[in-house]
BALOBA-1460 file (C-alpha; in Angstrom, 3 decimals):
// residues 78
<rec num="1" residu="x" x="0.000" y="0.000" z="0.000"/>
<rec num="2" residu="x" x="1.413" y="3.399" z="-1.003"/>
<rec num="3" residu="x" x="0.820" y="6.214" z="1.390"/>
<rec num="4" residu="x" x="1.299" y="9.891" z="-0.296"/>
<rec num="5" residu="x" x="2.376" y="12.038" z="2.912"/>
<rec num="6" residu="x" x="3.739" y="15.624" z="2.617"/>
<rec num="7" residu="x" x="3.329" y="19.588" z="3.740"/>
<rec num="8" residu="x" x="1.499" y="22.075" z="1.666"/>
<rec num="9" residu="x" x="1.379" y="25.649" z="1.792"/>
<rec num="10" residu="x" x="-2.387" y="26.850" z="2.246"/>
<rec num="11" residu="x" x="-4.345" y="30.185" z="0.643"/>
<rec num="12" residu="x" x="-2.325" y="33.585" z="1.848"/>
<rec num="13" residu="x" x="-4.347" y="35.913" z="3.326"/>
<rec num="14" residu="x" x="-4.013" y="39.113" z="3.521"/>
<rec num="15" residu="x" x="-5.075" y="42.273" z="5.982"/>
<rec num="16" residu="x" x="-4.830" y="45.797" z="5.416"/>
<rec num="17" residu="x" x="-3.791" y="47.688" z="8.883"/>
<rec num="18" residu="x" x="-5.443" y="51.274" z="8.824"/>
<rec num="19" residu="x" x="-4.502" y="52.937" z="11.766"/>
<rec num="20" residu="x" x="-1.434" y="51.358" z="12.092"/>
<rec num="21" residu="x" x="1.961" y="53.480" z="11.243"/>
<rec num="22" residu="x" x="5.012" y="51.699" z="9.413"/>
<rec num="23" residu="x" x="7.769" y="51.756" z="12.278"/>
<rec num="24" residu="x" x="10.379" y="52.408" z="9.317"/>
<rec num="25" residu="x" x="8.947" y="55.388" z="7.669"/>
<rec num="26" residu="x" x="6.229" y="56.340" z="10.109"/>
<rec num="27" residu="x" x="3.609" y="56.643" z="6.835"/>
<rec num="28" residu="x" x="-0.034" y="55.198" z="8.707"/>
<rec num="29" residu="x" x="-2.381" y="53.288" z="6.529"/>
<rec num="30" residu="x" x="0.320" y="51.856" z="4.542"/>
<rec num="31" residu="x" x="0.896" y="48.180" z="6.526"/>
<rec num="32" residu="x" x="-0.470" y="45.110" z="5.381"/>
<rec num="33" residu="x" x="-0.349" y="42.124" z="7.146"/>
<rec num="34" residu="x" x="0.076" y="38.541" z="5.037"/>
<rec num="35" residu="x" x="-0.359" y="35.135" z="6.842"/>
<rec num="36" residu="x" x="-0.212" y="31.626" z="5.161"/>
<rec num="37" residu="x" x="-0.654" y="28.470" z="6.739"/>
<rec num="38" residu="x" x="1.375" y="25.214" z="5.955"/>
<rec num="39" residu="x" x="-1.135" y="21.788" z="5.883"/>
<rec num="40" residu="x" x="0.497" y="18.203" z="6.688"/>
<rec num="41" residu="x" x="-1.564" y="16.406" z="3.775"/>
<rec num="42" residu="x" x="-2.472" y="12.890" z="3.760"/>
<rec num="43" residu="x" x="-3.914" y="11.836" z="-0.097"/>
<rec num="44" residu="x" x="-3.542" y="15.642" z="-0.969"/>
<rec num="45" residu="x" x="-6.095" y="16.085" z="1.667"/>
<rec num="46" residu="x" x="-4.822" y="19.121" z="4.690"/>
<rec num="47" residu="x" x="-5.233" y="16.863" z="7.450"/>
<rec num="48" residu="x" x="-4.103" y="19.883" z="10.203"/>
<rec num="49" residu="x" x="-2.331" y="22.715" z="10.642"/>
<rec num="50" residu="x" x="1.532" y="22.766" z="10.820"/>
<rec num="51" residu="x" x="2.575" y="26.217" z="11.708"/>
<rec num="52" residu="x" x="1.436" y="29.659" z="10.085"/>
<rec num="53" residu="x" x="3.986" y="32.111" z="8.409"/>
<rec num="54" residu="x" x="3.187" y="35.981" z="8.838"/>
<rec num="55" residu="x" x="4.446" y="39.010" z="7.935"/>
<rec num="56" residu="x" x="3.653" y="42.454" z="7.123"/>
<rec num="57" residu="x" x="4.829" y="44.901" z="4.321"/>
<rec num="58" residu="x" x="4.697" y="48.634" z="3.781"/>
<rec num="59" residu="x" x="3.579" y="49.785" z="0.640"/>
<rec num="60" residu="x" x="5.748" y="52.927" z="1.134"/>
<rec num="61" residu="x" x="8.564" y="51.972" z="1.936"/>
<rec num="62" residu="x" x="8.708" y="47.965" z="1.078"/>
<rec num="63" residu="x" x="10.114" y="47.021" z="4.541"/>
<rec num="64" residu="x" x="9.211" y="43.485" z="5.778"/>
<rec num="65" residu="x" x="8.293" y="43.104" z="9.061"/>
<rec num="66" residu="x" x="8.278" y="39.450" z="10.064"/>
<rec num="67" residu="x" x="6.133" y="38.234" z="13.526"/>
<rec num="68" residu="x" x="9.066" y="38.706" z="15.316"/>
<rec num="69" residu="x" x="9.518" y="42.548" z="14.870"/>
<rec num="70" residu="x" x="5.518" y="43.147" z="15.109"/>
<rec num="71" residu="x" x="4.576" y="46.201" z="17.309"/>
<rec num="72" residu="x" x="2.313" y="45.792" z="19.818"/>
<rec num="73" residu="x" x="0.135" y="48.366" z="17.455"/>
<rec num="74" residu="x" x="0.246" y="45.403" z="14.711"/>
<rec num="75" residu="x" x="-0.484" y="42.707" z="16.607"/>
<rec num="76" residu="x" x="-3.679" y="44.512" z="18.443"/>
<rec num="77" residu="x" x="-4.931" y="45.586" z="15.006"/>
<rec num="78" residu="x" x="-4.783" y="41.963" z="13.316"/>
């Protein structure tokens, strides 16, 4: 019997943060936040979550803020 086991990346989804102000460039309204969850698949079927991957960008200034540098302003607006 063959088994097909394996990860998957899921659908991104993606927030815009409107009162929140890019820490780089200090432009507000410009932050959005991305997060995409990675599926353990049995069959090609997501059986459960792994782990979830955010980050958020600034449209002004392209900086990448990854969960570890959120502000506590981010993480109260997600």
């Amino acid at each position: 019997m063959i088994l097909f086991f394996g990860t998957r990346p899921g659908k991104k989804e993606s927030k815009m943060l409107k009162r929140v102000a890019c820490p780089h460039c200090n432009q507000t309204g410009t932050m959005t936040v991305v997060s995409q969850p990675n599926y353990a698949h049995l069959f090609w079927i997501p059986i459960f979550t792994i782990k979830t991957e955010q980050f958020a960008e600034c449209s002004h200034c392209k900086r990448v803020f990854y969960k570890e540098e959120f502000t506590k302003e981010m993480e109260q607006a997600m």
